[in-house]
Phi, psi and omega in degrees: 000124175307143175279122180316302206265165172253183244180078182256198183195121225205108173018054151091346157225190188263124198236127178275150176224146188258118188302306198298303171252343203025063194282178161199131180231185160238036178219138199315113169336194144265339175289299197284006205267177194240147205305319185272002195263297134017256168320313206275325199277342186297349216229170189260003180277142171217147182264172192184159183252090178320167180293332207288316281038029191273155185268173182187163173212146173218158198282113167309327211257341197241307176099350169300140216214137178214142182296004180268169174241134190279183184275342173281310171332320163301300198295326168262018166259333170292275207322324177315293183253020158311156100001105199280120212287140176197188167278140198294110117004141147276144157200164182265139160297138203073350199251152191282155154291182180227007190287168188257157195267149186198163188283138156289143185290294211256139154322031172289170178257173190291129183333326142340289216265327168300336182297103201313178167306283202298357179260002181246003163246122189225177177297135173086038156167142208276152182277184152298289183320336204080359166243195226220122171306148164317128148247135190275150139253152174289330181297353167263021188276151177289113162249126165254136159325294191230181161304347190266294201272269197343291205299300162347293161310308182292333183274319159323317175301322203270316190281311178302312185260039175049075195247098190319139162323294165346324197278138172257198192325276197318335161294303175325283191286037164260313196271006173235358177276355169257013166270153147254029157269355174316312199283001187309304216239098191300306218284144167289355169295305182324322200277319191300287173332284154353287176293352198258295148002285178292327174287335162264359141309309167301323171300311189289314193302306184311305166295335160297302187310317204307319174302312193301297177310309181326291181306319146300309191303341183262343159305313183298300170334318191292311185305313190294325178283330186253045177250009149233094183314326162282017137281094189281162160288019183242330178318151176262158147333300171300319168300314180264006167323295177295346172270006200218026162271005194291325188269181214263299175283003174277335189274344194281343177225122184281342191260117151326315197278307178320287196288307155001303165284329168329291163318299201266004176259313166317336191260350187287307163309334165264350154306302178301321189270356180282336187271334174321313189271336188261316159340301170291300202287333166277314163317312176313317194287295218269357169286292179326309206285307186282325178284019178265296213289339173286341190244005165294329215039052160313150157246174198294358194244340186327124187282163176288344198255307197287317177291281203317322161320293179325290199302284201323319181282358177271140171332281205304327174294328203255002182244337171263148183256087149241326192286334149327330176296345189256142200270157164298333207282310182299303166323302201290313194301314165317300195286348162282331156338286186316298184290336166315303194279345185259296172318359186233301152355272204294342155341276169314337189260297173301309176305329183297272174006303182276311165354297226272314176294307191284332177298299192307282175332320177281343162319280176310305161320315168317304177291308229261269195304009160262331180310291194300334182311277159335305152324301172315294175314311156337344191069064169226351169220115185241185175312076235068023159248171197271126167317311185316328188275339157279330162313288175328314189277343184237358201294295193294030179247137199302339198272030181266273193346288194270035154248346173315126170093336211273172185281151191065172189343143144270165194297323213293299164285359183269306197298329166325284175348265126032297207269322165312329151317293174290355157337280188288349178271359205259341195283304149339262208295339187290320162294004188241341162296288187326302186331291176299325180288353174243341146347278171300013193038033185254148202231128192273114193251172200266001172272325177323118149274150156324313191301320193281254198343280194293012130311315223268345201282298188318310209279356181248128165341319194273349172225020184300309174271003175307132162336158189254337166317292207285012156261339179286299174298342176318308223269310171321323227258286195263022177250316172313288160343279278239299196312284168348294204296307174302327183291313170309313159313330177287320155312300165321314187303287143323322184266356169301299180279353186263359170296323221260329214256323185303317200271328164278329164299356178269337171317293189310317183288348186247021186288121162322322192222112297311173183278189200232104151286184206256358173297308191298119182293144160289006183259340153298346173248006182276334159326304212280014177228004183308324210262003188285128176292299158346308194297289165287023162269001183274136187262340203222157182268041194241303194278356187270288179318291170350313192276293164331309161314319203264341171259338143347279158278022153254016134350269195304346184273283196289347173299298166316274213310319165316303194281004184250295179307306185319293172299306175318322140320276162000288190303295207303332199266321185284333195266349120299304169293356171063050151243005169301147184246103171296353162285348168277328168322264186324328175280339173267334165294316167286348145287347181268160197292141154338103180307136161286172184252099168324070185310329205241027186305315206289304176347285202310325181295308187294314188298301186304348178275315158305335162257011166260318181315309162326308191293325191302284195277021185266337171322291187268030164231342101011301173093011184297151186299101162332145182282172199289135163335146184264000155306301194308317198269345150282332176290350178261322178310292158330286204295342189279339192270330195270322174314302160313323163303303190303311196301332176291322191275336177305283179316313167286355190304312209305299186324302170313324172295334209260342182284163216250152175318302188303321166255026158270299168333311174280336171261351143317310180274003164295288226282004182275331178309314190304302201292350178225031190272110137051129160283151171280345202287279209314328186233012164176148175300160170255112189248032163098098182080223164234020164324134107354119159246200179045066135095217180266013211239134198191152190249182207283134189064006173305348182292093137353266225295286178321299199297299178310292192299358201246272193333282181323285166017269146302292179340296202290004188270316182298333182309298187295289178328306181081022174260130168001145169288123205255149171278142195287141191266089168310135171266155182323146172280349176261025194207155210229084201317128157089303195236190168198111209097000192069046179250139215255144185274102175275173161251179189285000000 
């Protein structure tokens, strides 16, 4: 009956399908296993392979695994393959059978067709050769009990006729196929296996020996090499060759190369024990080496040229030869070992140390603040209190003392601390205060007592029972405010008013119809100023007036200041043509007013320098000619002075002779000061005349020239004279020499 399942294959490996259920599994029906597949699969051992190829067998069920083939396994792969027992036959080798046809137990090709050439020449028919084959009977083949004594047999057969590894298959069975033990092993696969099986048992035997010999030879060779002491680990082959052919065991091996590795296997060992030995003796040296360097007492800062000096300069060091051994190179490594374990000591010693210090310190922090602790409780330290108030009371207490100096908080900031506490806790009652007062409409004014705040306090449940301390700083706290808060009002007020008294005087000074002289009275100008919003931002005619007095004087300021200039003019005109008498000089400077002290010379100086620079680059971002170098605009300044001069001295010749030597001198020596004063380009723009520019508006004493030259002037009078600095006339305390307030002067 044909078998349901088939036999397929899915990327190389093989899987069955059932026509029938169509079903697909990958492990081998039972219908298609063959009779030992069968036996081997009923039992729980299956063999498997390792990765080297080594075979193995495990318990499906025990999970145990072992490299032997256990017995059941043994006992159902014999059953398996046992042979089905029938009657023995005559039959000739090469001849057909006669047998009858039947199923076979095992998975085999036909009995026939398993026999080899040579089991197929037989008596009564000729070989290729022409001679006439063996004929066996069957009935003498050798039967074992199992696959094991076959195999077994069959190898013994193989060993009597001494059958080299080497040989192959087809050699094997010529010299071994008229034995009958040929015959242990029916299949000829069994047999090949078998003979593959024995030829790598003789190979591994041959290699045992082969080691084995080795290995005493290398024993001897060894012995023999170290019966000569000059041979060294440094010998070469060619050098000891002539000392050791001689001996008995160099002759025991006919192969150069053999002994040659023998020798370099001797010599690879006396490398080892030799380096072995320089190991023990540099280990020994650097042990040595570090107790020289524990007894130097090096620090952590030593340097290498100064230690290598030591150590060199030590008895011991310079009397053991093991310390030859040691490289400079060995040495500079002890000794940073050395300096490493003492940096990491002192290290180690500075960190307790600080450990010991941070300990001590949080102690003491500690210790302060059970001192404030106390305080506190004590009431002494409240809300608002002062260091200053407390410093008396802890300076001598040790737990003060032994926070002085240390790191981190200070007594200063723990107290803070301390009193911020008390603070936050004083801020909670200060909002139940805040309650009650706006509960009560009662409102605290700069008149407010204590006595009055605490009835009002008493009369509310939330604040009846409060310390009469910590209601007393509420009210201090917010009696301060009150204060604080009126005076800045009081302040506003004043700058309120003096914009108002600024704004009508500005009024005033620019009125037109008529304009306002140094003549003009406030009861005459007050009609005409009635209607003014300026005029009735004003509460009082005091603060009206007030405003009307300051453009009064500053009239009466520049009509001086007019009348100073005129004159100082005057004098320069006189004091040239030389009819001035300087004892009339001096009686007119000592009748005339007291110079003031220019406050506002540096400004002025600094405003004109910025606006000739200014002028300078808009010149050259323009593309306008740069003004003349100043040499070139002093040499025209010089031709124009001196051309002026000659024409002055034509008109003036007569005049000079009559003047006295000594004031002919001084005016020479004006005219060399005039003559070498500055260029006007060089210390202010010329903006056309003597206009002003940029509108009327200029503060008190700004005319550059009249101003500079009335200073040289004086200077230079005082210079010659030697007299005293006349004193300066202090002004009035609400008034500011050229402005008052910084209020800008116009001119007319």
């Amino acid at each position: 009956m044909a078998s349901v399942w088939s036999q397929a294959e899915s990327n190389g490996r093989t899987y069955y399908y059932n026509t029938i259920t169509k079903a697909t599994q990958w492990t081998k029906p039972e219908e298609l296993m063959t009779p030992s597949e069968r036996a081997l699969a009923n039992q729980p051992w299956k063999q498997n392979t390792s990765p080297d190829g080594r075979p193995y067998w495990y318990h499906s069920e025990t999970k145990a695994t072992t490299w032997e083939m256990p017995e059941v396994y043994k006992n159902a792969l014999a059953q398996s393959s046992q042979p089905p027992k029938m009657p023995a036959p005559q039959f000739v080798a090469g001849g057909t059978s006669n047998f009858q046809s039947q199923p076979q137990q095992r998975d085999r090709d036909d009995y026939g067709e398993r026999l080899g050439q040579d089991r197929q020449i037989g008596y009564g028919q000729m070989d290729m050769n022409g001679t006439r084959g063996a004929t066996f009977d069957t009935q003498n083949d050798p039967n074992y009990a199992t696959f094991e004594e076959g195999e077994a047999a069959f190898i013994s057969l193989l060993r009597r006729q001494k059958v080299q590894p080497d040989w192959s298959w087809e050699q094997t069975m010529r010299a071994t196929i008229k034995d009958p033990q040929y015959r242990a092993l029916k299949d000829p696969k069994d047999r090949k296996a078998a003979f593959e099986k024995y030829a790598i048992e003789v190979r591994l035997q041959e290699k045992d020996r082969a080691k084995e010999r080795l290995a005493k030879l290398r024993a001897d060779f060894g012995t023999m090499l170290r019966r000569h002491p000059e041979i060294k680990h440094y010998t070469r082959w060619k050098t000891a060759r002539p000392m050791i052919e001689g001996e008995t065991i160099f002759r025991s091996t006919n192969d150069d190369t053999e002994r040659k590795q023998l020798f370099e296997e001797y010599i690879i060992e006396l490398k080892k024990t030799h380096i072995e030995r320089e190991a023990v003796t540099r280990k020994s040296a650097m042990d040595e080496l570090v107790h020289i360097l524990k007894g130097l007492n090096l620090e952590p800062y030593t340097r290498w040229a100064e230690a290598h000096d030591m150590i060199q300069s030590d008895d011991k060091f310079k009397d053991d030869t093991k310390f030859q051994t040691l490289s400079k190179s060995d040495i500079l490594t002890a000794f940073e070992n050395h300096v490493k374990s003492l940096e990491r000591t002192f290290n180690d010693e500075r960190q307790r140390e600080k450990n010991s210090k941070v300990r001590r310190e949080r102690q003491n922090r500690d210790r302060f603040l059970d001192l404030l602790t106390e305080l506190r409780a004590a009431g002494k330290i409240k809300a608002g209190t002062k260091w200053m108030t407390v410093l008396p009371e802890i300076k001598d207490e040790p737990r003060y003392t032994g926070m002085l100096g240390q790191q981190g908080s200070t007594p200063l900031d723990l107290f803070w601390d301390v009193v911020e506490e008390e603070e936050r806790a004083l801020r909670l009652v200060r909002n139940d205060v805040y309650d009650v007062l706006e509960d009560k409409r009662y409102e605290i004014t700069p008149k407010t007592t204590l006595q009055e705040f605490l009835s009002v306090m008493a009369t509310d449940r939330r604040t009846s029972n409060l310390p009469t301390d910590t209601l007393d700083l509420i009210f201090a706290r917010l009696h301060e405010k009150v204060i604080r808060r009126t005076e800045d009002d009081k302040h506003a007020s004043e700058r309120h008013q003096r914009r108002a008294i600024d704004a009508l005087r500005s009024k005033i000074k620019h009125l037109s119809t008529p304009p306002v002289t140094v003549t003009t009275t406030w009861e005459t100008i007050r009609p005409q100023i009635a209607h003014l919003d300026e005029f009735k931002a004003l509460e009082s005619d005091d603060l009206r007036k007030q405003a009307f007095d300051k453009v009064i004087r500053r009239l009466r300021e520049k009509e001086e200041d007019i009348a100073e200039r005129e004159r100082v003019k005057r004098d320069r005109r006189e004091m040239r043509n030389g009819h001035h008498d300087p004892r009339e000089r001096d009686h007119h400077r000592a009748r005339g007013r007291t110079p003031e002290p220019d406050i506002y010379e540096a400004e002025r100086r600094k405003a004109m320098a910025d606006r000739e620079r200014q002028y300078n680059y808009k010149a050259g971002a323009t593309g306008l000619s740069p003004p003349p170098p100043p040499a070139a605009r002093s040499r025209d300044r010089h031709e124009r002075i001196g051309s002026r001069g000659d024409r002055g001295a034509d008109r003036r010749g007569h005049r000079f002779a009559d003047l006295d030597p000594r004031d002919e001198g001084r005016d020479r020596e004006r005219e060399r000061l005039y003559a070498t004063k500055p260029p006007r380009g060089e210390r202010e723009l010329d903006y056309g005349g003597n206009a002003s520019s940029g509108g009327g508006r200029r503060r008190r004493g700004s005319d550059g020239s009249e101003g500079s030259a009335r200073k040289r002037v004086r200077r230079e009078e005082r210079r010659r004279e030697k007299t005293k600095t006349p004193e300066v006339v202090k002004e009035e305390p609400g008034l500011r020499s050229g402005s008052e307030e910084g209020e800008m002067v116009e001119d007319d």
